[in-house]
Biopython code that builds the backbone (N, CA, C, O; Angstrom):
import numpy as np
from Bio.PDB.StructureBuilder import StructureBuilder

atoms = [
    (1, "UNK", "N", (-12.362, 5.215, -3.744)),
    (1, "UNK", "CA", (-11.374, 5.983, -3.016)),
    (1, "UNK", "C", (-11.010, 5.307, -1.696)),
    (1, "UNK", "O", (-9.906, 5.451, -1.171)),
    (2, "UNK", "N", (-11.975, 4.577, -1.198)),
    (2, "UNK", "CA", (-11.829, 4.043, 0.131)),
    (2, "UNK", "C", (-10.655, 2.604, -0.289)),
    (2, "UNK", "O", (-10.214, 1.929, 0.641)),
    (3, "UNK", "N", (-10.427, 2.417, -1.131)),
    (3, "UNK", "CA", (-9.674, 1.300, -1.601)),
    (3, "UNK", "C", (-8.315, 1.577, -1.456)),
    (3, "UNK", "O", (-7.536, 0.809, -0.892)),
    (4, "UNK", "N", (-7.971, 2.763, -1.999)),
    (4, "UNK", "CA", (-6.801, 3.315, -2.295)),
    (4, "UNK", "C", (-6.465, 3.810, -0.491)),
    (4, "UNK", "O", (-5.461, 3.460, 0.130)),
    (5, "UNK", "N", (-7.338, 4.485, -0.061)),
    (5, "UNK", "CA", (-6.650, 5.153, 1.240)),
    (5, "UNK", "C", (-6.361, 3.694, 2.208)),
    (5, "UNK", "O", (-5.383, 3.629, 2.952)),
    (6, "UNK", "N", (-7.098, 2.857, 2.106)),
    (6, "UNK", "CA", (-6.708, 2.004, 2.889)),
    (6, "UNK", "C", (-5.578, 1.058, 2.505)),
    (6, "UNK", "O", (-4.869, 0.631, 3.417)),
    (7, "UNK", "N", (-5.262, 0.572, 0.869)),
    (7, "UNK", "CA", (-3.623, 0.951, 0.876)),
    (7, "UNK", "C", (-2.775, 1.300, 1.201)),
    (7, "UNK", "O", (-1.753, 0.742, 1.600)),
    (8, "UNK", "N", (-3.106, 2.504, 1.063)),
    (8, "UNK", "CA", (-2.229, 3.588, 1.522)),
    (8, "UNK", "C", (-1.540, 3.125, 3.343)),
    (8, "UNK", "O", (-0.441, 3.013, 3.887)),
    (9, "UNK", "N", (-3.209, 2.965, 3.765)),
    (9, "UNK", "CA", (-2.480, 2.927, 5.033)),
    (9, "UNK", "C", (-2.348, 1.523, 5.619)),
    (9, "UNK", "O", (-2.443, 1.238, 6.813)),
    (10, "UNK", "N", (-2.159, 0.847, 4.798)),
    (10, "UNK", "CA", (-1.545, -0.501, 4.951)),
    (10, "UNK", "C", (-0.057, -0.345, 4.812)),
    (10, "UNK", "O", (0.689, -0.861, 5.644)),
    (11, "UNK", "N", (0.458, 0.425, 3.675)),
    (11, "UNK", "CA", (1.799, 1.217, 3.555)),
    (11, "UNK", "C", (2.723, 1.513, 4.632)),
    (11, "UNK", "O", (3.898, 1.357, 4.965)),
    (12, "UNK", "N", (1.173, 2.223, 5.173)),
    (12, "UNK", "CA", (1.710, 3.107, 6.538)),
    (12, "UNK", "C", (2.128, 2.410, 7.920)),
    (12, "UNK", "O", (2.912, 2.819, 8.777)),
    (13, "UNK", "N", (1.212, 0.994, 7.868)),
    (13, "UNK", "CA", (1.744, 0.245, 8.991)),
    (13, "UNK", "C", (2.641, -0.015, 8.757)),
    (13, "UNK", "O", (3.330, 0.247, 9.743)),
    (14, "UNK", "N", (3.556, -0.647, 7.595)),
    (14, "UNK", "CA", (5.194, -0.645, 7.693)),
    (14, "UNK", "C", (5.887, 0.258, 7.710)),
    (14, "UNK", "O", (7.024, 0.131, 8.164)),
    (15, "UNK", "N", (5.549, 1.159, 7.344)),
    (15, "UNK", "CA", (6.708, 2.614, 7.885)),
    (15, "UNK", "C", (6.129, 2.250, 9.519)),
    (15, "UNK", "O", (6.553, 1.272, 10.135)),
    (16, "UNK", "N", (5.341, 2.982, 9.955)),
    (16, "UNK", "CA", (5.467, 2.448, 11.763)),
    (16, "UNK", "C", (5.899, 2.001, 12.528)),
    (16, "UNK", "O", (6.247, 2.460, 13.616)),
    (17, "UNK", "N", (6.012, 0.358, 11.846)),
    (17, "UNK", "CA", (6.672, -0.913, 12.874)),
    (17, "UNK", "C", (7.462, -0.957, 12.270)),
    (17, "UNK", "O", (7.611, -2.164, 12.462)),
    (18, "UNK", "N", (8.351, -0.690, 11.509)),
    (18, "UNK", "CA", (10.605, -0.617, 11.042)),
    (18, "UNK", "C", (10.589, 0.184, 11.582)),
    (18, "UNK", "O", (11.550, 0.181, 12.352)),
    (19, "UNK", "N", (9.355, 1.911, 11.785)),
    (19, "UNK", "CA", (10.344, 2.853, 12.546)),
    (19, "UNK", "C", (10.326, 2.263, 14.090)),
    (19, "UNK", "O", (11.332, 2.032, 14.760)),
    (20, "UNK", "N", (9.197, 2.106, 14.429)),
    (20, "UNK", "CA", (9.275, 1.388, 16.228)),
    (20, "UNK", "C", (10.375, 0.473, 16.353)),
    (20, "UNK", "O", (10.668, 0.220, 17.522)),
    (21, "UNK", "N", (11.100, -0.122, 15.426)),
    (21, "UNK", "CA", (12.075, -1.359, 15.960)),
    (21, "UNK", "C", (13.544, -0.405, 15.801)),
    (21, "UNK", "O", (14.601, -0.608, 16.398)),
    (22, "UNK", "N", (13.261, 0.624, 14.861)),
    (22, "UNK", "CA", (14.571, 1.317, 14.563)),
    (22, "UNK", "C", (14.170, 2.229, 15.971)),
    (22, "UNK", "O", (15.326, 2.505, 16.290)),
    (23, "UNK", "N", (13.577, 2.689, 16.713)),
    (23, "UNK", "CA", (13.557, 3.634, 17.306)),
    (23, "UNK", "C", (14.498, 3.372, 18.870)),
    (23, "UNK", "O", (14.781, 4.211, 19.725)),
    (24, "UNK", "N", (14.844, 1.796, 18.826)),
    (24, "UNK", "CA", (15.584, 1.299, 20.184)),
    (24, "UNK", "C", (14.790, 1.847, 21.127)),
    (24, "UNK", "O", (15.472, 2.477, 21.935)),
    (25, "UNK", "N", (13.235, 1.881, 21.445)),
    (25, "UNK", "CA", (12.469, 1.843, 22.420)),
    (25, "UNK", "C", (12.592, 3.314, 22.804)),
    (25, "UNK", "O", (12.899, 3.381, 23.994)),
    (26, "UNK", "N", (12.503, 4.185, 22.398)),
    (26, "UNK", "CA", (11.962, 5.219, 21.843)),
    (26, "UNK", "C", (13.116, 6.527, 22.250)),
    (26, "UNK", "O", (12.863, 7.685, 22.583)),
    (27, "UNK", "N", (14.431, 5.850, 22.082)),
    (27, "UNK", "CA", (15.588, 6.746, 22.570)),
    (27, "UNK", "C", (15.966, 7.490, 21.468)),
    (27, "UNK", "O", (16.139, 8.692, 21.669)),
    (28, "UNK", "N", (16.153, 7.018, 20.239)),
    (28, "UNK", "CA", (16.357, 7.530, 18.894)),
    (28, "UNK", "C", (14.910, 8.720, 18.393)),
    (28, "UNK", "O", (13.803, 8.185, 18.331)),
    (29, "UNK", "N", (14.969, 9.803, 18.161)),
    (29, "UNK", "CA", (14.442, 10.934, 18.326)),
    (29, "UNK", "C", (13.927, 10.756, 16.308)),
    (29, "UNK", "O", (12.759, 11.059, 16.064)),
    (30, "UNK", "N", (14.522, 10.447, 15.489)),
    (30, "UNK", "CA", (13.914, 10.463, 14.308)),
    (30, "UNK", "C", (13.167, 9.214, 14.120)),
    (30, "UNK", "O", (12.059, 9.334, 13.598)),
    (31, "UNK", "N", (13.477, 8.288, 14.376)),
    (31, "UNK", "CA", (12.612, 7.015, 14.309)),
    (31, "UNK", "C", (11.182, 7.350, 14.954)),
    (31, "UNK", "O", (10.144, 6.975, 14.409)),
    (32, "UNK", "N", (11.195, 8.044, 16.091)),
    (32, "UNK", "CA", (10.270, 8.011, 17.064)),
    (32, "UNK", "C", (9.275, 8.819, 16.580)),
    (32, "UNK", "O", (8.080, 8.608, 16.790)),
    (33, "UNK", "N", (9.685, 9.677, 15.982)),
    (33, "UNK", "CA", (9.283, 10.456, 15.649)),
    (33, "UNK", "C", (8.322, 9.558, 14.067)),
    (33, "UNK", "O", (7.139, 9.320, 14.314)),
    (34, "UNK", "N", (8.758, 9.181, 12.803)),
    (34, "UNK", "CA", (8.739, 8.545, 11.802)),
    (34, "UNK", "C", (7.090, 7.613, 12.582)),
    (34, "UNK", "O", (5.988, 7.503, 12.046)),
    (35, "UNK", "N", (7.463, 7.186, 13.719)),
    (35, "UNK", "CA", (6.256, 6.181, 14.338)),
    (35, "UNK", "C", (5.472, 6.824, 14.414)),
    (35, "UNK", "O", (4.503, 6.712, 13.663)),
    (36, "UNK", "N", (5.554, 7.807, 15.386)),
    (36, "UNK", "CA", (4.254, 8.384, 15.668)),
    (36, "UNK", "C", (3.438, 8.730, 14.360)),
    (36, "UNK", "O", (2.342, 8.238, 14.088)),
    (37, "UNK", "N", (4.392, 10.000, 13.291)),
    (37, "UNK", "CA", (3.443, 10.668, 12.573)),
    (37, "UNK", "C", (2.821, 8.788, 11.548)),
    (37, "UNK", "O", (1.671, 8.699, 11.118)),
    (38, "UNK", "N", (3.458, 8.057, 11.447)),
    (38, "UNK", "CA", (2.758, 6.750, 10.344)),
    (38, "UNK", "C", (1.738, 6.031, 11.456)),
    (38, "UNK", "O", (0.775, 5.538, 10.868)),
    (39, "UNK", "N", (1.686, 5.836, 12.906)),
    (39, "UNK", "CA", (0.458, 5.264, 13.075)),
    (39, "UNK", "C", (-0.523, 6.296, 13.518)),
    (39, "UNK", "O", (-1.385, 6.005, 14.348)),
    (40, "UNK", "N", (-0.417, 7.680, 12.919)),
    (40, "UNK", "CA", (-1.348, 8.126, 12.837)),
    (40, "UNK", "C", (-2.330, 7.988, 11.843)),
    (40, "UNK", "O", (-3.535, 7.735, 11.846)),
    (41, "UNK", "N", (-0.984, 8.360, 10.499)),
    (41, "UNK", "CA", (-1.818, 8.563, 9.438)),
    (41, "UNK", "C", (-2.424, 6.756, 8.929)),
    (41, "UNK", "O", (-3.327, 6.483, 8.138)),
    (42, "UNK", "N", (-1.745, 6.022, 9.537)),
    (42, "UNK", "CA", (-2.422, 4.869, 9.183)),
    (42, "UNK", "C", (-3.434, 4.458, 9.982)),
    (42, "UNK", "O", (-4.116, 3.517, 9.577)),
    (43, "UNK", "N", (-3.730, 5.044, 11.220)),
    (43, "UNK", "CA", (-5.135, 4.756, 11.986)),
    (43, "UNK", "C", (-6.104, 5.383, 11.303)),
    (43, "UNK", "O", (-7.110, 4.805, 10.891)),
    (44, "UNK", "N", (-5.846, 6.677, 11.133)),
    (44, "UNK", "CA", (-6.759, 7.744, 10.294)),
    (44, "UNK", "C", (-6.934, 6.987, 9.337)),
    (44, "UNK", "O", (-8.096, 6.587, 9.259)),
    (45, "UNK", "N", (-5.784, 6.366, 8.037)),
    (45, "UNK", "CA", (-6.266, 6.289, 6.984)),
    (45, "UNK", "C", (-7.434, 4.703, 7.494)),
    (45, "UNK", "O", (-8.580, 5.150, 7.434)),
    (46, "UNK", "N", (-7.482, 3.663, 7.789)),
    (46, "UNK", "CA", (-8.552, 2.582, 8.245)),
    (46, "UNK", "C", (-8.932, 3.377, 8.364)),
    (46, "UNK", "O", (-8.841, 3.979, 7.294)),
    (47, "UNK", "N", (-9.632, 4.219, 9.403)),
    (47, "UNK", "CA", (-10.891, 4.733, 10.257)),
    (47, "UNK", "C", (-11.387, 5.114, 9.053)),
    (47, "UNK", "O", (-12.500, 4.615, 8.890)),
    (48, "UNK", "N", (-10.962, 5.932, 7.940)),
    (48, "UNK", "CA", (-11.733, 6.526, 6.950)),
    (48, "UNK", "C", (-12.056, 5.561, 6.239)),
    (48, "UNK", "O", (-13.254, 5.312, 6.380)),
    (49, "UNK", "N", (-11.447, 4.763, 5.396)),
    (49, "UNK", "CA", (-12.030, 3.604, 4.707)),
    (49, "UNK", "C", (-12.633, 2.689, 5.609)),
    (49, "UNK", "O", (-13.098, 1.908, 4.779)),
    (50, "UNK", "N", (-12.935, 2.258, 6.629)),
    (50, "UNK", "CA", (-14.256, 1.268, 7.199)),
    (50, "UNK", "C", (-15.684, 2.364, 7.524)),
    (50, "UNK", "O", (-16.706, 1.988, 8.097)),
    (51, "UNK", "N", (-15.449, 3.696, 7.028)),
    (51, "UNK", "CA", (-16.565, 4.325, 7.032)),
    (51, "UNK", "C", (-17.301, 3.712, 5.901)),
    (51, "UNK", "O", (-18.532, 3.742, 5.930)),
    (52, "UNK", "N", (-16.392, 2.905, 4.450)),
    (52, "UNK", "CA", (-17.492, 2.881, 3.496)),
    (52, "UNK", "C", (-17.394, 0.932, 2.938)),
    (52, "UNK", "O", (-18.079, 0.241, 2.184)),
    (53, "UNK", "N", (-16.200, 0.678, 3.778)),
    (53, "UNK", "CA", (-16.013, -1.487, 3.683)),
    (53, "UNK", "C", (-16.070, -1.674, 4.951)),
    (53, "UNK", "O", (-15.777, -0.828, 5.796)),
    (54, "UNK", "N", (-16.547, -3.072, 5.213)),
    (54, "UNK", "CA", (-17.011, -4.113, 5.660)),
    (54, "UNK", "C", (-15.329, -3.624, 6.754)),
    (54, "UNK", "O", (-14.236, -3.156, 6.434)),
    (55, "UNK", "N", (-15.982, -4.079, 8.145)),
    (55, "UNK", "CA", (-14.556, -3.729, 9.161)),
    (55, "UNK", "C", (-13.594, -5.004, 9.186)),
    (55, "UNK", "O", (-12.407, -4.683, 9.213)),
    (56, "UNK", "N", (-13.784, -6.075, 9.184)),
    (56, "UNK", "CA", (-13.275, -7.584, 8.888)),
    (56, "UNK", "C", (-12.588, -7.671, 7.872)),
    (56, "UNK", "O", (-11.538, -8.308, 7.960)),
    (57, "UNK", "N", (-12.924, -7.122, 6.721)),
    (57, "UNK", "CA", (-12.392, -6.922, 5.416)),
    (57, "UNK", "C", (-11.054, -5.850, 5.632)),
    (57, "UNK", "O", (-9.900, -6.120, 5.298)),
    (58, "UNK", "N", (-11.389, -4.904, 6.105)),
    (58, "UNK", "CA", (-10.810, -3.331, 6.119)),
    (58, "UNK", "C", (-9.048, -3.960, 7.043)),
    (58, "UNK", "O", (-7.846, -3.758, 6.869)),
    (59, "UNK", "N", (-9.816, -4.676, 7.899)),
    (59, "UNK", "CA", (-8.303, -4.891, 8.965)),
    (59, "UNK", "C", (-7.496, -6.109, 8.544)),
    (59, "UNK", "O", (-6.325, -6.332, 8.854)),
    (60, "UNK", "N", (-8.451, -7.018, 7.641)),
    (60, "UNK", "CA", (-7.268, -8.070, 7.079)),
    (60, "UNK", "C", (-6.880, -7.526, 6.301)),
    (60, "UNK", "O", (-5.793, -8.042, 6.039)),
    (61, "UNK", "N", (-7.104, -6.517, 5.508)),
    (61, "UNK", "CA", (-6.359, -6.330, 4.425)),
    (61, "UNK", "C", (-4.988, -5.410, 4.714)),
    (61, "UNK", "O", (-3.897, -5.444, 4.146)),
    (62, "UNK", "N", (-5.538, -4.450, 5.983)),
    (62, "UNK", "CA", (-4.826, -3.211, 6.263)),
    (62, "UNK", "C", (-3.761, -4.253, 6.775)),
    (62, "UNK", "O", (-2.678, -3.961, 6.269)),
    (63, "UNK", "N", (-3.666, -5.332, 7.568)),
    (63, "UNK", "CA", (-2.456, -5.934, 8.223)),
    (63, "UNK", "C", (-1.859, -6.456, 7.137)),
    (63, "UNK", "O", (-0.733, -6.134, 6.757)),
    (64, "UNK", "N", (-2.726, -7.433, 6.499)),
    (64, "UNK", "CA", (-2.142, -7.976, 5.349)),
    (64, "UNK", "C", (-1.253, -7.387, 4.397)),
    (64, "UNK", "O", (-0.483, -8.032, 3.684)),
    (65, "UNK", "N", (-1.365, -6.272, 4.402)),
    (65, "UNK", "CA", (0.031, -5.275, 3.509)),
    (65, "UNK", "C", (0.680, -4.665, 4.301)),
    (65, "UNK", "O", (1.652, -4.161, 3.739)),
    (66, "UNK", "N", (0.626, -4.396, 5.599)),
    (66, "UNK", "CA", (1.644, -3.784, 6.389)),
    (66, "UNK", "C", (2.437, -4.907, 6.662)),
    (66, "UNK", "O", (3.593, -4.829, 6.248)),
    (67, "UNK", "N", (1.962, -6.427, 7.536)),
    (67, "UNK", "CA", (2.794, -7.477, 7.317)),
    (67, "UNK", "C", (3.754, -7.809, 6.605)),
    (67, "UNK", "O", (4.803, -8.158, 7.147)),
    (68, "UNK", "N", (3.556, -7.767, 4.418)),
    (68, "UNK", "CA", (3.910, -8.618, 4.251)),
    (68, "UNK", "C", (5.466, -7.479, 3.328)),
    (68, "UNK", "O", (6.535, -7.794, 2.806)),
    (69, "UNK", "N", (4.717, -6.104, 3.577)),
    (69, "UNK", "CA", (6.038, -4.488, 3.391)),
    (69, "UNK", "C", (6.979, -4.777, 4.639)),
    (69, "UNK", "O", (8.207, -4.695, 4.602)),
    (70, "UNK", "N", (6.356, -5.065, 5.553)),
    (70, "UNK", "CA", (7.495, -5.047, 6.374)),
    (70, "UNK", "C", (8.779, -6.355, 6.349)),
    (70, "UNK", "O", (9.963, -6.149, 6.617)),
    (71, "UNK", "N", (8.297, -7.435, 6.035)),
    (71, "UNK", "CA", (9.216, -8.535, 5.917)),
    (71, "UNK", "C", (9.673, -8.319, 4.704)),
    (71, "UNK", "O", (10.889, -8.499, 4.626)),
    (72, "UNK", "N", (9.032, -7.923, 3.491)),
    (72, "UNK", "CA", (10.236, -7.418, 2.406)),
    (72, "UNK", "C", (11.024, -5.941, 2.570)),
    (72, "UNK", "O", (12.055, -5.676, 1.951)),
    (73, "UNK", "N", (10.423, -5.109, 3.423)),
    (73, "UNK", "CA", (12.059, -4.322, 3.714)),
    (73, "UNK", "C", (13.221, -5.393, 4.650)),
    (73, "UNK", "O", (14.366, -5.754, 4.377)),
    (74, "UNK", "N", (12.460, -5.635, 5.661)),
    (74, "UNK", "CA", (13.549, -6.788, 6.490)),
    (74, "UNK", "C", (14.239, -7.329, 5.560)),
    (74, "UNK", "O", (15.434, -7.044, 5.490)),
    (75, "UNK", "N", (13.645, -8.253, 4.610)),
    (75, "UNK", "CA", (14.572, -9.182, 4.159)),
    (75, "UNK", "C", (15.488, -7.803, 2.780)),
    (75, "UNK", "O", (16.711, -7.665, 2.783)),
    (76, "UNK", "N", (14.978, -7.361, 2.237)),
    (76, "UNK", "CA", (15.854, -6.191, 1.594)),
    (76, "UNK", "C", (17.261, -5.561, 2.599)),
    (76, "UNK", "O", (18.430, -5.548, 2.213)),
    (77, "UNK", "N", (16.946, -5.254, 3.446)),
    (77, "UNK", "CA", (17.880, -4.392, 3.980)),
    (77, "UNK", "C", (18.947, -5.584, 5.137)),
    (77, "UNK", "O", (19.876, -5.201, 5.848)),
    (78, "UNK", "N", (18.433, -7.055, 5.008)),
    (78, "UNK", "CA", (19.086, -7.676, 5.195)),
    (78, "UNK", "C", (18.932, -8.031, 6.909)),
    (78, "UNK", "O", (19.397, -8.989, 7.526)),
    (79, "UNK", "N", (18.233, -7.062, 7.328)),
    (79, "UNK", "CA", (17.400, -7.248, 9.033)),
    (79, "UNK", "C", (16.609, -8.775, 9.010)),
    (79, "UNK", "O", (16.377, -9.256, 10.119)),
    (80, "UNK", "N", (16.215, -9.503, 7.890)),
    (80, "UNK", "CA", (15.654, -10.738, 8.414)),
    (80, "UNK", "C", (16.321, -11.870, 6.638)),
    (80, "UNK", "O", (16.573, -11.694, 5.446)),
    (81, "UNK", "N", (16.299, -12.726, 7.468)),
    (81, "UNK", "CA", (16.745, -13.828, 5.996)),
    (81, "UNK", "C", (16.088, -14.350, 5.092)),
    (81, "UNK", "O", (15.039, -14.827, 5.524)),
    (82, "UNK", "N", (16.244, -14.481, 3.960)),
    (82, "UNK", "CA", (15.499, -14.470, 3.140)),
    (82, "UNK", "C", (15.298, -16.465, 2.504)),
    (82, "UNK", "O", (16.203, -17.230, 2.171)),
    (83, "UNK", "N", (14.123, -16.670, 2.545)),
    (83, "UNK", "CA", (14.084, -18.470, 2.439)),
    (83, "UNK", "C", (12.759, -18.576, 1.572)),
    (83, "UNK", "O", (11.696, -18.021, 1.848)),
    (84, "UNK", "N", (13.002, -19.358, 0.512)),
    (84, "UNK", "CA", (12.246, -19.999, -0.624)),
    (84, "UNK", "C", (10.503, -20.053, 0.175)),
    (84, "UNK", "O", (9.525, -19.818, -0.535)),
    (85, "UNK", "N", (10.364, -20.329, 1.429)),
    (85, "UNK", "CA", (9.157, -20.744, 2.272)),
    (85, "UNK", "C", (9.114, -19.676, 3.101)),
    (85, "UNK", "O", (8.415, -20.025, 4.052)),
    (86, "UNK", "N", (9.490, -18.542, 3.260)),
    (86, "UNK", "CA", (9.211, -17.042, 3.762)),
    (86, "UNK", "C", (8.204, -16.644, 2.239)),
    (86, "UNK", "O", (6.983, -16.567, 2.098)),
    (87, "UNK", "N", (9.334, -16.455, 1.268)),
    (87, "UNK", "CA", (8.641, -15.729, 0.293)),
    (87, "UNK", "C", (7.207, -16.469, -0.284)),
    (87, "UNK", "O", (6.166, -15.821, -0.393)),
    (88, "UNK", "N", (7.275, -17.493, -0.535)),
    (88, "UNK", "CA", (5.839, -18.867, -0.659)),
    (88, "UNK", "C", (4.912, -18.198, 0.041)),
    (88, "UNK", "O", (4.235, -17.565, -0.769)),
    (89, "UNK", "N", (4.479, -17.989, 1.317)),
    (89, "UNK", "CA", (3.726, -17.495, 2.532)),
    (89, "UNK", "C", (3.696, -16.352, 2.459)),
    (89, "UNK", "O", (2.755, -15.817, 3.046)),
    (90, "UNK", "N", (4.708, -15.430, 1.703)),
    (90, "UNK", "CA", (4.249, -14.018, 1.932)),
    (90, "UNK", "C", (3.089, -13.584, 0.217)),
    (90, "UNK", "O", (2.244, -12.728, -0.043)),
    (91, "UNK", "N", (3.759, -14.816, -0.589)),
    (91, "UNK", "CA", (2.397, -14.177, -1.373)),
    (91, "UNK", "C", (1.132, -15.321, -1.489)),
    (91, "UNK", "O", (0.186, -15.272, -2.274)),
    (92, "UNK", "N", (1.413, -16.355, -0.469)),
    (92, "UNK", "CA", (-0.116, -16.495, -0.107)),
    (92, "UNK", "C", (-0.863, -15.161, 0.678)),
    (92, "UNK", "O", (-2.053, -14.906, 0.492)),
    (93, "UNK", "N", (0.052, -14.320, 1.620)),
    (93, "UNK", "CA", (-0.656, -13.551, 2.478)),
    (93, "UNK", "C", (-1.188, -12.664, 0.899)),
    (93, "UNK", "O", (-2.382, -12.458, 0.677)),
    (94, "UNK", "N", (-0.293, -12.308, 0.115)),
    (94, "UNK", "CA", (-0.724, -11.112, -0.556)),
    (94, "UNK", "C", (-2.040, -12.288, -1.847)),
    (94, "UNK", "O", (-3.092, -11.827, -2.291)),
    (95, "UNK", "N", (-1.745, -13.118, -2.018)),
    (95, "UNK", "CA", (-3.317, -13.553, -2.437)),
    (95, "UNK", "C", (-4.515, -13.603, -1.849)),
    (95, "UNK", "O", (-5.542, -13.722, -2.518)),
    (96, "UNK", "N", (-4.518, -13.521, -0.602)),
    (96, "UNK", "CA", (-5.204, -13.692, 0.636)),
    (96, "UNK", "C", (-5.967, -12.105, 0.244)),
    (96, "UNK", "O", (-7.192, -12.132, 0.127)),
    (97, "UNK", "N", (-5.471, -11.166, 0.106)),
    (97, "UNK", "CA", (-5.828, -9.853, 0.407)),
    (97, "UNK", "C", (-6.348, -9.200, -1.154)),
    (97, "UNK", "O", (-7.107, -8.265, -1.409)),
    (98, "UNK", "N", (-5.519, -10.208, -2.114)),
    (98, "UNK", "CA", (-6.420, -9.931, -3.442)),
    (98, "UNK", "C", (-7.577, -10.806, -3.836)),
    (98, "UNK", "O", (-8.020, -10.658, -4.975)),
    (99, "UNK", "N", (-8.296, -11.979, -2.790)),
    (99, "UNK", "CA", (-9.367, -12.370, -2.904)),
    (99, "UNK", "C", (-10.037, -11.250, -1.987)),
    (99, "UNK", "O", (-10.747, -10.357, -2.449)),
    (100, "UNK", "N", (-9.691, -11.416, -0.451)),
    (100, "UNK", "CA", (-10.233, -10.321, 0.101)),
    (100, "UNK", "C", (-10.952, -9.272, -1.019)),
    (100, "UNK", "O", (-12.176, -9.395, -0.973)),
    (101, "UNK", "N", (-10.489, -8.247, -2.038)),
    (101, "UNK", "CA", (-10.866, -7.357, -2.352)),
    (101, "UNK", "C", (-11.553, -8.333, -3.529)),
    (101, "UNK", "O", (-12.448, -8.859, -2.867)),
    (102, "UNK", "N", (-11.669, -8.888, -4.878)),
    (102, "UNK", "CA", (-12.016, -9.334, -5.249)),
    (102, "UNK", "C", (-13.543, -9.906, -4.606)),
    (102, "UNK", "O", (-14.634, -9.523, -5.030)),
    (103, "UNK", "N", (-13.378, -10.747, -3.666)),
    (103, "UNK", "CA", (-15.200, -10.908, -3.176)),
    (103, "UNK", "C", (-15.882, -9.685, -2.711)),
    (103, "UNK", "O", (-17.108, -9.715, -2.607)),
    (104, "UNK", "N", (-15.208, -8.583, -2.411)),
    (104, "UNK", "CA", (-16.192, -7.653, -2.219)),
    (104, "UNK", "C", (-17.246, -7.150, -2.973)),
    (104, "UNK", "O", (-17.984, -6.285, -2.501)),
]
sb = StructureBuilder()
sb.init_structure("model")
sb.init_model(0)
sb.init_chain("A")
sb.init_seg("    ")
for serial, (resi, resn, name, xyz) in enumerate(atoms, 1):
    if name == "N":
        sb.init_residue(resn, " ", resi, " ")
    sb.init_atom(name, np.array(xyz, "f"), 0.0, 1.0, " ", f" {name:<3s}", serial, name[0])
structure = sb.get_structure()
């Protein structure tokens, strides 16, 4: 279970940081809002899963999928450009995070 919630809130760091960049520094009232309640539930969700994995493990992985959600909404919605050597690097990051779990 601790696998899944910390997914989860790897998820949650990219809802967070698109809403913090959509929020224009915290003038926009739904964005701001969108931030707060996702780095909650994504602090909460880590804090609960490094109750039962390794904390080193718990935070590369948790960045490692909030990282690599957030540059594929960017490059989806057209906020960042999309290049043969972006995408290369983004699934080394996401192999990176399926050895991560794998050596555990």
């Amino acid at each position: 279970m601790s696998w899944v919630i910390l997914v989860l809130s790897g998820v949650m760091e990219a809802v967070w940081a698109t809403a913090l960049g959509k929020s224009e520094n915290f003038s926009r009232l739904v964005p701001s809002l969108v931030f707060v309640v996702g780095l909650v539930l994504s602090m909460a969700g880590l804090a609960y899963a490094m109750r039962e994995l390794p904390v080193g493990t718990s935070y590369a992985i948790w960045v490692g999928i909030g990282a690599v959600l957030t540059v594929v909404y960017a490059m989806a919605t057209g906020a960042e450009d999309v290049s043969a050597v972006k995408v290369l690097f983004l699934f080394g990051i996401i192999g990176c995070v399926i050895g991560l779990k794998a050596a555990h």
